[in-house]
C-alpha angles and dihedrals in degrees: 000000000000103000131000125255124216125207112189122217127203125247119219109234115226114213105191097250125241127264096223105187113214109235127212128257096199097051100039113220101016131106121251103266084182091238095167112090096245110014125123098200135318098302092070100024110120090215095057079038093055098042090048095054092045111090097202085035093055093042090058098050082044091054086040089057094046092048090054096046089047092058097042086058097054114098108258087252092053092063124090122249111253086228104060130252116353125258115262119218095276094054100247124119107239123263116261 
């Protein structure tokens, strides 16, 4: 053998993969807690199960959605305080 020959061979990169929390369709916006004795997650929980076979169910979740969407998309000052009306100068919350 008069010289070396190199192959080269390639070497998988590993990424760290990516915790995705399954959120739940029922309470919208917030994560599966797997409250339901049994479940894995939302594809096999009876409660998810039972709202998305209800018509009126479903309809209500579908209207619950539309409502939240609707306030994230108001500008911060649009929204109404959470403590009633504001104060006026003198300090005093308006008639009515």
């Amino acid at each position: 053998m008069t010289g070396s020959s190199v192959v080269p061979v390639a070497v998988p990169v590993t990424r760290p993969r990516s915790h995705v929390e399954p959120r739940c369709p029922v309470r919208v916006g917030e994560p599966c807690t797997l409250c339901v004795p049994g479940a894995t997650g939302p594809r096999d929980c009876g409660l998810v199960y039972l709202v998305m076979d209800d018509d009126e169910l479903r309809a209500a979740l579908t209207e619950n959605r539309r409502g939240r969407r609707a306030r994230r998309a108001e500008p911060p000052d649009a929204a109404p305080s959470p403590h009633g009306a504001p104060l006026t100068g003198s300090g005093a919350r308006p008639a009515g």
